[in-house]
N, CA, C and O atoms as a printed pandas DataFrame, in Angstrom:
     atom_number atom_name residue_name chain_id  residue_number  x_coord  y_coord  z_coord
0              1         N          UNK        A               1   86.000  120.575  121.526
1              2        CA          UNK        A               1   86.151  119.152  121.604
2              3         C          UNK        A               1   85.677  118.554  120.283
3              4         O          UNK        A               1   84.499  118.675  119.948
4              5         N          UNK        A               2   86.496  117.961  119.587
5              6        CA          UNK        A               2   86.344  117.024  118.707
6              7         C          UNK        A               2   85.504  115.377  118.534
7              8         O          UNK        A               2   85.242  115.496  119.731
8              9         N          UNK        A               3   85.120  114.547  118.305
9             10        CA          UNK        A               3   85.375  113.148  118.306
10            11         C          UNK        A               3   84.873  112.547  116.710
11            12         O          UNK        A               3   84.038  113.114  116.006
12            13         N          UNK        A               4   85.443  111.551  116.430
13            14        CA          UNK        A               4   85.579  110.503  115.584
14            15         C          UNK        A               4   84.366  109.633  115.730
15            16         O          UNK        A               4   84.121  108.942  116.719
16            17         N          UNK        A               5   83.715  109.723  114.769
17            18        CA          UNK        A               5   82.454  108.067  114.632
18            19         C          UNK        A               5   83.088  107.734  113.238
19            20         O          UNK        A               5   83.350  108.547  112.351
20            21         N          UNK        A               6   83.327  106.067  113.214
21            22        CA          UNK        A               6   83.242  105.311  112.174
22            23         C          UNK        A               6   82.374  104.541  112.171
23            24         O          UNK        A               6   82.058  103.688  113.001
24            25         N          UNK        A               7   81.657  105.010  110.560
25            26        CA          UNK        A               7   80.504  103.883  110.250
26            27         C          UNK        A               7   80.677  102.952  110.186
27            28         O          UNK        A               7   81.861  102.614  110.167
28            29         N          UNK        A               8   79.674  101.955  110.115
29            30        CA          UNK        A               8   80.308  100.007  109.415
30            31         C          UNK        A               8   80.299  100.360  107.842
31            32         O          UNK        A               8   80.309   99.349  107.140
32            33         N          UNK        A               9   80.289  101.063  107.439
33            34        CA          UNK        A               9   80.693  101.014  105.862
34            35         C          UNK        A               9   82.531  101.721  105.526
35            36         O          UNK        A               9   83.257  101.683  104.533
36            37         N          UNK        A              10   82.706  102.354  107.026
37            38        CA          UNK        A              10   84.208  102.706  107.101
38            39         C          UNK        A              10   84.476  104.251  106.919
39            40         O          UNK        A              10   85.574  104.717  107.222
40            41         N          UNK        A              11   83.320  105.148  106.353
41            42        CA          UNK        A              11   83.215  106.433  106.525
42            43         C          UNK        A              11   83.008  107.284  107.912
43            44         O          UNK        A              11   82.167  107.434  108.798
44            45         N          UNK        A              12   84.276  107.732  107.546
45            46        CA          UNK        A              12   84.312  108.790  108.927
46            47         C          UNK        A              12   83.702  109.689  108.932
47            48         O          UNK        A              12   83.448  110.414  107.970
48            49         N          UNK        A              13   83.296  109.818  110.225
49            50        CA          UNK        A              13   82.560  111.305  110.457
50            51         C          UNK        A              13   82.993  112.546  111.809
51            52         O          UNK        A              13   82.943  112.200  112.990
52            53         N          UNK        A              14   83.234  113.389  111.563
53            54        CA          UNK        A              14   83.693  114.371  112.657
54            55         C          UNK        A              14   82.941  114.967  113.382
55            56         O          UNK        A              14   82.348  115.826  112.729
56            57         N          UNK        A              15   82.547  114.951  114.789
57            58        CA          UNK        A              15   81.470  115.836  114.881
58            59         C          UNK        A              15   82.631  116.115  116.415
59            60         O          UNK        A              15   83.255  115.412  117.210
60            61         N          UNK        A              16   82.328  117.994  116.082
61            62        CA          UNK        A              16   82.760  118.832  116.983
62            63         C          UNK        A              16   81.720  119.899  117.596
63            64         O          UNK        A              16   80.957  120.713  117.076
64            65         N          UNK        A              17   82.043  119.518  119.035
65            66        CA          UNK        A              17   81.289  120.647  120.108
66            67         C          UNK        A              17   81.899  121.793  120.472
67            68         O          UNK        A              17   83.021  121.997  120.934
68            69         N          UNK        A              18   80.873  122.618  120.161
69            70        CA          UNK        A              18   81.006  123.930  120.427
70            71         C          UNK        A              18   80.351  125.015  121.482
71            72         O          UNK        A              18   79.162  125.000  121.799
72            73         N          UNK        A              19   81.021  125.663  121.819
73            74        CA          UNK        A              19   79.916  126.429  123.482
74            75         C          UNK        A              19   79.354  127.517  122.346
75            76         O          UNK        A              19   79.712  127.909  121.235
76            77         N          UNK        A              20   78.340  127.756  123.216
77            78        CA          UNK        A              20   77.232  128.859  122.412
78            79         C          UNK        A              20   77.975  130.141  122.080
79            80         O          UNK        A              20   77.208  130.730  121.319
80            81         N          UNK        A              21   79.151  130.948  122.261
81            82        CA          UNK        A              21   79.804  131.538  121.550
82            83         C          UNK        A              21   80.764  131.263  120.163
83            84         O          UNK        A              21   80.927  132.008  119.197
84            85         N          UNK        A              22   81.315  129.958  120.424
85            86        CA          UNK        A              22   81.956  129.753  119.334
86            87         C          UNK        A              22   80.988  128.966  118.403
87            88         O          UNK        A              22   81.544  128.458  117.430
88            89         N          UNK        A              23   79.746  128.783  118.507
89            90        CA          UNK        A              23   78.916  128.735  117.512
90            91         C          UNK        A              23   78.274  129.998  116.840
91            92         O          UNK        A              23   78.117  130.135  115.626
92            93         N          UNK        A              24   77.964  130.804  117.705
93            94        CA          UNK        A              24   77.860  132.170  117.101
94            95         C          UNK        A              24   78.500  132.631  116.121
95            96         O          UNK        A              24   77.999  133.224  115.165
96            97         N          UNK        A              25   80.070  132.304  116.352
97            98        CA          UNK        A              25   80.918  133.162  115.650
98            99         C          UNK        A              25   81.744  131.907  114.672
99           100         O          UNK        A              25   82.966  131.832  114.544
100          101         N          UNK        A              26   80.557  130.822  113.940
101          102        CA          UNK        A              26   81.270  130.242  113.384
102          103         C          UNK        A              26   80.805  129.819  112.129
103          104         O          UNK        A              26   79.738  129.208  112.066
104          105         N          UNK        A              27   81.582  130.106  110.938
105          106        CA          UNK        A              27   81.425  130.255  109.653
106          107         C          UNK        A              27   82.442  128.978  108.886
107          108         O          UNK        A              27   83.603  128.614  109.072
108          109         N          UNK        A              28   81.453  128.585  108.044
109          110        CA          UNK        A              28   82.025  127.258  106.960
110          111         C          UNK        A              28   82.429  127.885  105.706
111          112         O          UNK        A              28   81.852  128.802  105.122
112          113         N          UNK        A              29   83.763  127.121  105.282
113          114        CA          UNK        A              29   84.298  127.206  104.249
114          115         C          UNK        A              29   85.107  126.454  103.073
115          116         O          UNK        A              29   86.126  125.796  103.280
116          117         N          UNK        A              30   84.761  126.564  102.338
117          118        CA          UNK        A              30   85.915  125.936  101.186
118          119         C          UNK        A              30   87.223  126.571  101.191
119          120         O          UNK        A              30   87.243  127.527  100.416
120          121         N          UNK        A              31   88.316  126.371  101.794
121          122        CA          UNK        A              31   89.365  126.859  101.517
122          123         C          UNK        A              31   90.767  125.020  100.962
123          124         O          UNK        A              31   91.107  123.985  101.534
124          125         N          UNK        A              32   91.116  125.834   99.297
125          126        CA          UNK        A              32   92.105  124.580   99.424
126          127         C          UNK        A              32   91.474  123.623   98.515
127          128         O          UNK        A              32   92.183  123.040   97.695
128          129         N          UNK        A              33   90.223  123.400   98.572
129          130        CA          UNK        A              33   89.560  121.855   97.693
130          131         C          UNK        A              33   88.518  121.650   99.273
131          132         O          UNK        A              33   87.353  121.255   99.211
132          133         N          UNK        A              34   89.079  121.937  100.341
133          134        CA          UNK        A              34   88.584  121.344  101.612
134          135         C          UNK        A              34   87.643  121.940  102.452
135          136         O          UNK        A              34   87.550  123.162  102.333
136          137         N          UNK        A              35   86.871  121.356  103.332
137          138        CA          UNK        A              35   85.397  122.393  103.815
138          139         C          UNK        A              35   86.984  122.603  104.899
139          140         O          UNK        A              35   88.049  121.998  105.024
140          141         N          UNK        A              36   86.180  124.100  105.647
141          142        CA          UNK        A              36   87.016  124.457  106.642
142          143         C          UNK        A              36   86.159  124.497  107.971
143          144         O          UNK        A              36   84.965  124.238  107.816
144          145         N          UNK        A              37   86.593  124.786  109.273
145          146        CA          UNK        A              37   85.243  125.428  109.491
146          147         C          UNK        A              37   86.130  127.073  110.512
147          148         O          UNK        A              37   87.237  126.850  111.002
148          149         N          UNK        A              38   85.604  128.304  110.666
149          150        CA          UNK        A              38   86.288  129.314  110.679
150          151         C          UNK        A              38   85.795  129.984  112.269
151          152         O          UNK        A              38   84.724  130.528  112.540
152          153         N          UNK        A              39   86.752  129.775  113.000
153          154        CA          UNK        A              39   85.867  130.774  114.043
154          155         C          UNK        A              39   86.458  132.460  114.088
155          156         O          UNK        A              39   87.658  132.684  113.931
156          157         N          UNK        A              40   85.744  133.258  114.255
157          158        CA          UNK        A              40   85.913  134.293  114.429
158          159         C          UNK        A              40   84.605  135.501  114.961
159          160         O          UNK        A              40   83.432  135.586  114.599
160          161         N          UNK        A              41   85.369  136.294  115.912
161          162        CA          UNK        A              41   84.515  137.200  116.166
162          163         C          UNK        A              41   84.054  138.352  115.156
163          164         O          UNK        A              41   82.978  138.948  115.194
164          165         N          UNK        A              42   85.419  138.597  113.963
165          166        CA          UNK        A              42   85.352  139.402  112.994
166          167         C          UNK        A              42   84.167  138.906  112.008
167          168         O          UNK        A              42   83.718  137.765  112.117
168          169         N          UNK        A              43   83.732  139.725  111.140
169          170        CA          UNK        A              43   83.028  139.375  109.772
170          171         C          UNK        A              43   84.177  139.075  108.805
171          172         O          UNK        A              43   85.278  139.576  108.577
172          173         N          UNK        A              44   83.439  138.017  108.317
173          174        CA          UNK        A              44   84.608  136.766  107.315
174          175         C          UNK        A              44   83.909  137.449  105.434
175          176         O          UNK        A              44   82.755  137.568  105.022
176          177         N          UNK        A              45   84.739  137.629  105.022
177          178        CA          UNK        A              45   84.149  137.428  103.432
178          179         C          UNK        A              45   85.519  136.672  102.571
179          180         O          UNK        A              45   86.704  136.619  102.899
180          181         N          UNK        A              46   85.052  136.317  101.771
181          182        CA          UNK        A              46   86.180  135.837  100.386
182          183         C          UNK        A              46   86.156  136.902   99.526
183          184         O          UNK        A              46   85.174  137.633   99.396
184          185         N          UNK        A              47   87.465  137.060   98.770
185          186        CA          UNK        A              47   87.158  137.792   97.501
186          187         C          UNK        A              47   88.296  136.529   96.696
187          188         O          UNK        A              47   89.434  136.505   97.164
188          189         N          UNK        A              48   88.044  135.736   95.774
189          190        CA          UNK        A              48   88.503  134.673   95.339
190          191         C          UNK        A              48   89.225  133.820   96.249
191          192         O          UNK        A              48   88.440  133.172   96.942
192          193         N          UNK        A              49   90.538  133.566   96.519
193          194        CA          UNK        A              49   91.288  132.897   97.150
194          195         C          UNK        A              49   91.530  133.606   98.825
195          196         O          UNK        A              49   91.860  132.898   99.776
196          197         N          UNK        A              50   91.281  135.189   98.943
197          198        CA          UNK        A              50   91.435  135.291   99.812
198          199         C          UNK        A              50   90.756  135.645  100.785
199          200         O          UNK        A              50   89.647  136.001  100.386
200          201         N          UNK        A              51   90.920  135.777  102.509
201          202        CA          UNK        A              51   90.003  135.582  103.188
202          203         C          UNK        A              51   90.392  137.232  103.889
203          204         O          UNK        A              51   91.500  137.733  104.081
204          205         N          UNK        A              52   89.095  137.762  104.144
205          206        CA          UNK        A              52   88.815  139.206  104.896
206          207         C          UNK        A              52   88.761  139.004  106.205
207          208         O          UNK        A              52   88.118  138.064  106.672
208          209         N          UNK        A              53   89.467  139.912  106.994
209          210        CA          UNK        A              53   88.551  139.572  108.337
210          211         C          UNK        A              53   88.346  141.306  108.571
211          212         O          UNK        A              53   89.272  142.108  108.450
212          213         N          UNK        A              54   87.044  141.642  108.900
213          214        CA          UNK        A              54   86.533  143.249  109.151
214          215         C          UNK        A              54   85.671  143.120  110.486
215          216         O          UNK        A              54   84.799  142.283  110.722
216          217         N          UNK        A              55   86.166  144.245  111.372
217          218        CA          UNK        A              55   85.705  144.634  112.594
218          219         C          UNK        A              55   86.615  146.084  112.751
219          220         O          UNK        A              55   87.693  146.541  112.370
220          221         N          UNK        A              56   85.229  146.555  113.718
221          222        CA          UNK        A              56   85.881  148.132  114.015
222          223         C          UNK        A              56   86.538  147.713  115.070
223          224         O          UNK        A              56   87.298  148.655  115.291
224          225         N          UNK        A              57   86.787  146.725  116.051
225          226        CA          UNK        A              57   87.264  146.412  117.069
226          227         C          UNK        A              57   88.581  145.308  116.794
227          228         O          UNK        A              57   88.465  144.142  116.417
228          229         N          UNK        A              58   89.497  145.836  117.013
229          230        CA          UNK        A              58   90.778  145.390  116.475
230          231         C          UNK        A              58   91.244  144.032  117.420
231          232         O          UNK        A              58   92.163  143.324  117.007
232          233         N          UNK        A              59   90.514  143.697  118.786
233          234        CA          UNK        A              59   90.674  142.834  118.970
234          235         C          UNK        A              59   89.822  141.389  118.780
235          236         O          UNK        A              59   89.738  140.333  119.407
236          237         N          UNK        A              60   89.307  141.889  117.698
237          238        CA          UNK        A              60   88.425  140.686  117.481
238          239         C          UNK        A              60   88.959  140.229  115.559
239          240         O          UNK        A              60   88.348  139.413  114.869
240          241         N          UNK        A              61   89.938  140.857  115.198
241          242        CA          UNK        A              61   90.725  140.412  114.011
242          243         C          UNK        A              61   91.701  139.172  114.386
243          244         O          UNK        A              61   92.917  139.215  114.571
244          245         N          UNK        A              62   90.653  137.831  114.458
245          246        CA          UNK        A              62   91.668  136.676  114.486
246          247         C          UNK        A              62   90.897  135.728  114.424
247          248         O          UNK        A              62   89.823  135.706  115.026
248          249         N          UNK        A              63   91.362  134.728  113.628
249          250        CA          UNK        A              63   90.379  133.384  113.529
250          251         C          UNK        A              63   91.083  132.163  113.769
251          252         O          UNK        A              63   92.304  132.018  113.722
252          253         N          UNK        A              64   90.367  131.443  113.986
253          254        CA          UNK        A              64   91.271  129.592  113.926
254          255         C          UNK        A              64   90.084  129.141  113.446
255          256         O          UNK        A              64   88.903  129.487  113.441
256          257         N          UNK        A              65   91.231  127.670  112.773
257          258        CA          UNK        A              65   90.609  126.584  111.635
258          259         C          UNK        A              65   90.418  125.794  112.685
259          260         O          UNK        A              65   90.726  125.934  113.869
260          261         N          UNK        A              66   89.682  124.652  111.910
261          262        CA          UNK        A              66   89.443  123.188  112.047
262          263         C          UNK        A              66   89.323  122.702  110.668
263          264         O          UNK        A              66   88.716  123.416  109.871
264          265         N          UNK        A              67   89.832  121.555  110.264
265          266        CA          UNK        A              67   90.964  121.618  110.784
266          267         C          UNK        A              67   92.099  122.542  111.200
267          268         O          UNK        A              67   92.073  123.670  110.707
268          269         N          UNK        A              68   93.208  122.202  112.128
269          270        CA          UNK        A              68   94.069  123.379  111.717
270          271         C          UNK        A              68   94.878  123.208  110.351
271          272         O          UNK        A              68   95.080  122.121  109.811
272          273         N          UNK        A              69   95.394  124.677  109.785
273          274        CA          UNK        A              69   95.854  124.719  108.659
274          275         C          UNK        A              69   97.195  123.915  108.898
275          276         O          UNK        A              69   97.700  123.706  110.001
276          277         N          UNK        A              70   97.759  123.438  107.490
277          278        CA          UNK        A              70   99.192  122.948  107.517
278          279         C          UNK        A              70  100.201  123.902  107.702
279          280         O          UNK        A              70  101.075  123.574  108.504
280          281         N          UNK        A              71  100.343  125.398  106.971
281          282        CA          UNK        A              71  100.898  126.074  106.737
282          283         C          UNK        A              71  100.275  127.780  107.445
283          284         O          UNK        A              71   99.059  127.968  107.414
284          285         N          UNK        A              72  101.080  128.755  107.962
285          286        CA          UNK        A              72  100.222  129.261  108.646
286          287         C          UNK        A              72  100.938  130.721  107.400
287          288         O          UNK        A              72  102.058  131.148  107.118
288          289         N          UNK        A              73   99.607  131.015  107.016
289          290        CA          UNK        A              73   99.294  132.072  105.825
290          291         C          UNK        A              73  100.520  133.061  106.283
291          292         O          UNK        A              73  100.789  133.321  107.455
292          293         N          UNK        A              74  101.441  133.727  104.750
293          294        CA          UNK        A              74  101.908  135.394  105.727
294          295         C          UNK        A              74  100.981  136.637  106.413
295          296         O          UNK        A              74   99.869  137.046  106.078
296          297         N          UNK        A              75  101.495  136.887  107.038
297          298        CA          UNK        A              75  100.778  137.863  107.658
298          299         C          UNK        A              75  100.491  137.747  109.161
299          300         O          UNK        A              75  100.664  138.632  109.999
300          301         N          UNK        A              76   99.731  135.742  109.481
301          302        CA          UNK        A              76   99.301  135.889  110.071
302          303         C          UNK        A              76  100.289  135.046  111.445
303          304         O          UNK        A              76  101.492  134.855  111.266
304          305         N          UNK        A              77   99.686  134.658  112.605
305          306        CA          UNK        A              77  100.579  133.853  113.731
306          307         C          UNK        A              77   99.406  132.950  114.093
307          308         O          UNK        A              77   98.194  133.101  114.254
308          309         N          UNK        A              78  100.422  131.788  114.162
309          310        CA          UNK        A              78   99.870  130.556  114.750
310          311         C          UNK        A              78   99.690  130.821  116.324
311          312         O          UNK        A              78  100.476  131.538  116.943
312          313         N          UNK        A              79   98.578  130.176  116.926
313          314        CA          UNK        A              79   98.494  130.464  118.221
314          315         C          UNK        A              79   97.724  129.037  118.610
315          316         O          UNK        A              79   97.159  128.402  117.719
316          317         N          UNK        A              80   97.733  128.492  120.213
317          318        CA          UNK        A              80   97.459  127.440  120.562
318          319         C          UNK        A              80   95.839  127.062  121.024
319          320         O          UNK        A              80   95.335  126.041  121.493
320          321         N          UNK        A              81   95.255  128.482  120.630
321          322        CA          UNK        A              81   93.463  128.105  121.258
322          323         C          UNK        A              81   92.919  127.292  121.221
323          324         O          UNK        A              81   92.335  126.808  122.190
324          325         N          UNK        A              82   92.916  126.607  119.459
325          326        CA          UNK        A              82   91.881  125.202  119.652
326          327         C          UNK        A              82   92.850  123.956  119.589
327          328         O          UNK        A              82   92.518  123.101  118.768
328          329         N          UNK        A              83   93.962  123.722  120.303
329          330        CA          UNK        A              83   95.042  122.730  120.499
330          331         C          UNK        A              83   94.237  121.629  120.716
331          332         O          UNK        A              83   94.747  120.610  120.251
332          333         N          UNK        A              84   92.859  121.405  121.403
333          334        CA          UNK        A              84   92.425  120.525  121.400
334          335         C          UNK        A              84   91.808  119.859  120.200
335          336         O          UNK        A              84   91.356  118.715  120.236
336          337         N          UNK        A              85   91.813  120.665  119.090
337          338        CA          UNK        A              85   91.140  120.017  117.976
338          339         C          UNK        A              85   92.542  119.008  117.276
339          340         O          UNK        A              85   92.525  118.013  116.552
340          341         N          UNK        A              86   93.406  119.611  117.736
341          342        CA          UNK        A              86   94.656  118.415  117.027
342          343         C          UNK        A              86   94.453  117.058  117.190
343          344         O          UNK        A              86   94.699  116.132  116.418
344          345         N          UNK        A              87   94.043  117.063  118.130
345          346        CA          UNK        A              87   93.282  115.373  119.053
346          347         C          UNK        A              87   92.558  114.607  117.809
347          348         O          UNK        A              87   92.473  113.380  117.857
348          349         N          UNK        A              88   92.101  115.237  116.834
349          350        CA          UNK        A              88   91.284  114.185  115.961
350          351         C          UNK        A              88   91.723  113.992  114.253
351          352         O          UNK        A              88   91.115  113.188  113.546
């Protein structure tokens, strides 16, 4: 879940809730010029522009943005998990 506060000076602010797993498994990023924020069960690294995802457990190779991305990277598939973050 997402929501929107606007200050009286007109700066927005985002603040999103998270259940105690997807805080666990959630890592900030610069991707783009833009903070991101990354969930995943995998371990995340950068090596310049691009993003790692490593686990011995193959079902835990998958992440979603917040925002969501515009464009969905090759390789990977768009999927509808955090549909609720579109809301903001």
């Amino acid at each position: 879940m997402a929501i929107r506060v606007r200050q009286t000076n007109g700066t927005e602010v985002k603040i999103i809730v998270l259940t105690r797993e997807q805080a666990l498994n959630a890592w900030k990023a610069e991707i783009a010029g833009h903070e991101q924020l990354i969930l995943s069960r995998a371990q995340i690294y950068f090596d310049h522009d691009i993003l790692h995802l490593s686990s011995a457990d193959i079902s835990e190779l998958s992440a979603e943005f917040f925002p969501p991305q515009a464009h969905t990277p090759s390789g990977f598939a768009r999927t509808t998990k955090m549909a609720s973050s579109n809301d903001t």
